[in-house]
C-alpha positions in Angstrom: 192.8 145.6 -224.9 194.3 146.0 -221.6 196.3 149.2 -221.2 199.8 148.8 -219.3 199.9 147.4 -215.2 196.2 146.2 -215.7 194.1 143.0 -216.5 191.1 143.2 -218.5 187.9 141.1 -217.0 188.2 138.0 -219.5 191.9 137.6 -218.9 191.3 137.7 -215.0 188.1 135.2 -215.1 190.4 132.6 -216.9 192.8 132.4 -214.6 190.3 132.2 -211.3 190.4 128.9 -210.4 193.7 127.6 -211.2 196.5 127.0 -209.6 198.3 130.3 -211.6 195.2 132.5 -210.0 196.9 136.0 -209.0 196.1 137.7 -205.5 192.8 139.3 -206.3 192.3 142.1 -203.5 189.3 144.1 -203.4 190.1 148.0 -202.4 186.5 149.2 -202.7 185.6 152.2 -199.8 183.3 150.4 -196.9 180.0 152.1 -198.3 180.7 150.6 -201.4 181.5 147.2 -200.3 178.3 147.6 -197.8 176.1 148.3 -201.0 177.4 145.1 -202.7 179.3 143.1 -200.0 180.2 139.9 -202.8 183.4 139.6 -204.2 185.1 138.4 -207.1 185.7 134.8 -205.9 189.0 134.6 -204.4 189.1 137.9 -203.2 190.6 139.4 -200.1 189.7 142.4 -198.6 192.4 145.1 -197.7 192.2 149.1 -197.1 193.7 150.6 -200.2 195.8 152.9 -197.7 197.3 149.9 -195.7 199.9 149.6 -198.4 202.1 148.2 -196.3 199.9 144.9 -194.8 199.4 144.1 -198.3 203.4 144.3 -198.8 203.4 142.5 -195.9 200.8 139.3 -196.7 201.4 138.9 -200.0 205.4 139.8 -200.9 206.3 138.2 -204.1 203.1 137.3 -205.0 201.4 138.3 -208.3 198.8 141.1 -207.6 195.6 142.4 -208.9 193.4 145.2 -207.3 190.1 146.3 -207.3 188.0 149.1 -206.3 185.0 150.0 -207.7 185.0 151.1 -210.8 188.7 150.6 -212.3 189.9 154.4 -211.4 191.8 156.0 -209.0 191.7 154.3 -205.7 192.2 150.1 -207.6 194.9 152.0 -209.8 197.1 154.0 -207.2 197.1 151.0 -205.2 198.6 149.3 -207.7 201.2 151.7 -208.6 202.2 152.3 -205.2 202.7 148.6 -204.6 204.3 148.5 -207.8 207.1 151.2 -206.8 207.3 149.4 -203.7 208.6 146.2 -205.9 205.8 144.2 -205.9 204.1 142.9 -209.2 200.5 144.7 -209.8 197.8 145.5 -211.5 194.3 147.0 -211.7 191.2 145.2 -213.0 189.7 147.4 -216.1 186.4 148.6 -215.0 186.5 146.8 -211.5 183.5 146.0 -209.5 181.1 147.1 -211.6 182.4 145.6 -214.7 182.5 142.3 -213.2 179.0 142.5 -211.8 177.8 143.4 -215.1 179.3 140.8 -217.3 177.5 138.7 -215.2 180.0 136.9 -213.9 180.3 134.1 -210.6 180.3 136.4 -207.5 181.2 135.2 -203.7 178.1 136.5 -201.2 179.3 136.8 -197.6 177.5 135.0 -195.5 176.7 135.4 -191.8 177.1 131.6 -191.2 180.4 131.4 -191.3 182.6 132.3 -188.1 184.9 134.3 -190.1 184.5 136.8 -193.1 185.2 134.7 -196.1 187.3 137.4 -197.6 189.4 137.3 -194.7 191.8 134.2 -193.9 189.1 131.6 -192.4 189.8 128.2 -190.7 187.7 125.2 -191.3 187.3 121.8 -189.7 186.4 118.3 -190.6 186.6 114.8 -189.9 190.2 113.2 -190.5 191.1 110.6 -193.4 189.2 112.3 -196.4 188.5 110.9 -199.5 186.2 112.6 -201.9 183.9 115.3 -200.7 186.5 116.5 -198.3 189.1 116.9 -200.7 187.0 118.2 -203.0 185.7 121.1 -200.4 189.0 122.6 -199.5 190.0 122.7 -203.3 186.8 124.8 -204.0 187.5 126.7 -201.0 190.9 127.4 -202.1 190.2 128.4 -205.6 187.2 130.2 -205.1 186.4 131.2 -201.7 189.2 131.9 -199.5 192.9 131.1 -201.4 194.2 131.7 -197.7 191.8 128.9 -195.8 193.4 126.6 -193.1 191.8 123.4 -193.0 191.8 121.0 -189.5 191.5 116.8 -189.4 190.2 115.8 -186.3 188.2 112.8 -185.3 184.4 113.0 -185.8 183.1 113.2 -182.8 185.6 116.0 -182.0 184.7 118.3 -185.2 182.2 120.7 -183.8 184.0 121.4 -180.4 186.9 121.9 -182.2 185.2 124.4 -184.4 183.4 126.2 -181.2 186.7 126.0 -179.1 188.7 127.6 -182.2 186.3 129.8 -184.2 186.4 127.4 -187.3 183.3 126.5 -189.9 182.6 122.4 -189.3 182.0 121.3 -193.0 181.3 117.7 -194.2 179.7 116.3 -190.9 176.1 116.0 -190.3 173.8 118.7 -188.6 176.1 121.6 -190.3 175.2 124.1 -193.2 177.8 122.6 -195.5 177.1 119.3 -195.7 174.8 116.6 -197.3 171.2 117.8 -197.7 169.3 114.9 -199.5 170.6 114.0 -202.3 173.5 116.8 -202.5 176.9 116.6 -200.8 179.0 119.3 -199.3 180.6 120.2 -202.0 177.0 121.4 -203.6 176.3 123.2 -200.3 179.4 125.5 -200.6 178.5 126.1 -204.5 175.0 126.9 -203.4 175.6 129.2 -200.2 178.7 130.9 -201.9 176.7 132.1 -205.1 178.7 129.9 -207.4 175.7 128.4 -209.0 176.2 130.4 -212.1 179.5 128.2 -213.1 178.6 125.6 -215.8 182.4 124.6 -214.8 181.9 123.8 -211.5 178.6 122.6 -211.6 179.5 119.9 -213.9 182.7 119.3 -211.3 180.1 119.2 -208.5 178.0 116.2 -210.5 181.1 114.1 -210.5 182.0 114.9 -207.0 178.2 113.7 -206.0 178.1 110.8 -207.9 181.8 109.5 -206.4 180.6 110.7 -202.9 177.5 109.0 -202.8 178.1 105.9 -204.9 175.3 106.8 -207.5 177.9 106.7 -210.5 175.2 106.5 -213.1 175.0 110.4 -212.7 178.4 111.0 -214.2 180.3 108.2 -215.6 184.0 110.2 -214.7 183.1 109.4 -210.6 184.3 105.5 -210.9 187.4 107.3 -212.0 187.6 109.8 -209.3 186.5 107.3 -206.8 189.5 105.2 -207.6 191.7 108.0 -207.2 190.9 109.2 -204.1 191.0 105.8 -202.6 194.3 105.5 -203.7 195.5 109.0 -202.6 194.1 107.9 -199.3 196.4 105.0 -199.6 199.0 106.8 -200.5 199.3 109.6 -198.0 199.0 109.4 -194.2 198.7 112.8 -193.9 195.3 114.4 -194.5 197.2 118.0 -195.2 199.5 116.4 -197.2 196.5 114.2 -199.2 194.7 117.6 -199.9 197.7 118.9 -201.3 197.8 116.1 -203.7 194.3 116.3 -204.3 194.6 119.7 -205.5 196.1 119.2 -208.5 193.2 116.3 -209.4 190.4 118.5 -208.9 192.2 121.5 -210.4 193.0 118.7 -213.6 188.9 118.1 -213.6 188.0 121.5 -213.2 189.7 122.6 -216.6 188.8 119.3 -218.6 185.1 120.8 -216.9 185.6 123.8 -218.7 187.8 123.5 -221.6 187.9 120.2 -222.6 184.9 117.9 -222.1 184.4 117.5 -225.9 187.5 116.2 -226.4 188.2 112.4 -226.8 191.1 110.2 -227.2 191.9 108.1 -230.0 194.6 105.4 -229.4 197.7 104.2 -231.1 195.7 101.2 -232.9 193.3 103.7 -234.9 196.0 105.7 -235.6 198.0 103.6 -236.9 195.3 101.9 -239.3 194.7 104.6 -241.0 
């Protein structure tokens, strides 16, 4: 059971990937994070002395820190943030105890322009439908839950991302994008270390099958491909589109891992029994 001001690892791993996902920040020393530099997805990294950036970046916000092992440096942090007013708490048995339940972890990679663990900036062709909503929502709720996303016309995405230090996703001759028979949204799963996540790799066969018209891999991507067509309808904005989008693929991502035994019986058979 968790003790007072801190989260145990079960309680944390339900919440990542939701919309009600606290401020994860890892406060492990540099040698530690340079002997194991993945992260709990959704993590940002932060000097457990710069108490007052963290203040600064994330004021009001709901808090959780980690260092390595779940002791002094992951719970000082906390407290001092908490008698600065902010709302904190330590992760029981940090670093370590995530790494050894086994859990999802996010590897830094060398191909993005940015840390992912730091705010990052991505960039993609405008008017997005599927795989491009889909890609900022895993983003967001695993990777980086601070990432800026850019629309711009396709022949314009890779000299925006050059010109403005951003990671081109979704567009052809990039890492994350379609290889064979696997969109963009596998590519991030795979290159990220999410692979592990029975969740997201059941999202990531509906998100396929919508994005490349192959619906008799999952029989949900008729549904999603309706509903991305008509968000695309709806909204003129792409920024504003992904917004709404959010809350579809954060609705599919829980039916993904809570619910996907459960069916619906209507009105008719309940009323002739």
């Amino acid at each position: 059971m968790p003790t007072p001001n801190s989260i145990s690892i079960s309680q944390l791993y339900r919440l990542i990937g939701t919309k009600d996902c606290p401020v994860i920040i890892d406060v492990r020393l540099h040698e530690d994070f340079k002997d194991d530099p993945r992260t709990i997805p959704c993590a940002v990294k932060r000097q457990f002395d710069d108490i007052n950036s963290i203040i600064k970046d994330f004021s009001g916000k709901n808090i959780v820190i980690y260092c390595q092992k779940g002791f002094k440096i992951s719970q000082g942090t906390a407290a001092l943030l908490r008698s600065a007013g902010q709302r904190a708490e330590f992760l029981e048995a940090g670093h370590f105890g995530w790494r050894d339940a086994d859990l999802p972890m996010i590897k830094t990679l060398e191909t993005t322009h940015k840390n992912p663990i730091e705010d990052s900036l991505w960039v993609t062709r405008h008017r997005p439908k599927i795989d491009r909503i889909a890609c900022p929502w895993l983003i967001r709720r695993f990777i980086d839950p601070v990432a800026n996303f850019l629309f711009v016309e396709p022949s314009q995405v890779l000299n925006v991302a050059d010109r403005f230090n951003a990671t081109p996703f979704d567009i052809e001759g990039v890492k994350f994008s379609h290889h064979g028979d696997f969109c963009s949204f596998d590519a991030l799963i795979s290159e990220f270390g999410l692979c592990a996540s029975q969740p997201l790799n059941a999202l990531a066969q509906i998100v396929r099958a919508a994005d490349t018209n192959h619906h008799e891999i999952a029989k949900e991507a008729a549904g999603l491909l309706a509903i991305s067509v008509g968000l695309s309808r709806i909204y003129h904005d792409d920024l504003d589109q992904v917004e709404a989008g959010m809350e579809i693929y954060d609705a599919l991502y829980r039916w993904a891992r809570d619910a996907k035994d459960e069916s619906h019986s209507s009105l008719s058979n309940h009323l002739s029994k």
